[in-house]
N, C-alpha and C positions, 0 to 999 in steps of 0.2 A: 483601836488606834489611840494612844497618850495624845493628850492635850501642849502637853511639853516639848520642846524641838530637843531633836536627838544630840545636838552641838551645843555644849554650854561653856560659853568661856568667862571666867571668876574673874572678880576687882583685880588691879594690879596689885603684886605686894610692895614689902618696903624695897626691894632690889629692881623692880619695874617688872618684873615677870606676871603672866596670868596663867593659870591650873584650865588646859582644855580637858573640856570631859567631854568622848564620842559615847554613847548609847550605855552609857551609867560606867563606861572605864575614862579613866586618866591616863591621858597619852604623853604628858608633861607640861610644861610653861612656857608658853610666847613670850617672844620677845619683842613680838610688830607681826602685821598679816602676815609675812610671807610664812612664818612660821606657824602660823594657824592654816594655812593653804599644805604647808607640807603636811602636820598631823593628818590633815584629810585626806590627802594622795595616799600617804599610808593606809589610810582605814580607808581603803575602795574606792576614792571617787578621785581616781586618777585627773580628768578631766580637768579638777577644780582650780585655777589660780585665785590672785588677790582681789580681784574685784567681786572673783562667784563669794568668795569667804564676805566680803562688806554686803552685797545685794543681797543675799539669800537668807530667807524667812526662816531657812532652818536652824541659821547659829542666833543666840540667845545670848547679846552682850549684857554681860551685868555688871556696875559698876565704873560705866560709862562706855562706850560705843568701840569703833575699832581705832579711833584717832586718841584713845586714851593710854596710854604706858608707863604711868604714873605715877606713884603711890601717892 
């Protein structure tokens, strides 16, 4: 088992977008949680909405947390 969480979601860029990567693929760029909750319904975990994507140990905000959209 990696040390690593399988969800990584990158800094904003200059357009406010973030690059989510599920289990080393790139599913595309948020724009705010809901869109990081749909990546994940997509990749299997139907279940997930906005709050599971903010509480969950498994996505790995880098670049500031889930209230950043930024550049």
């Amino acid at each position: 088992m990696t040390s690593a969480p399988p969800v990584i979601v990158y800094p904003p860029d200059e357009e406010g977008g973030r690059r989510v990567r599920v289990d080393g693929e790139v599913l595309g760029r948020a724009y705010g949680v809901q869109d990081v909750a749909r990546f994940l319904q997509e990749a299997g975990l139907q279940d997930w909405d906005e709050l599971d994507v903010v509480r969950s140990t498994l996505v790995e905000w880098r670049g500031g947390g889930p209230d950043v959209w930024a550049h």
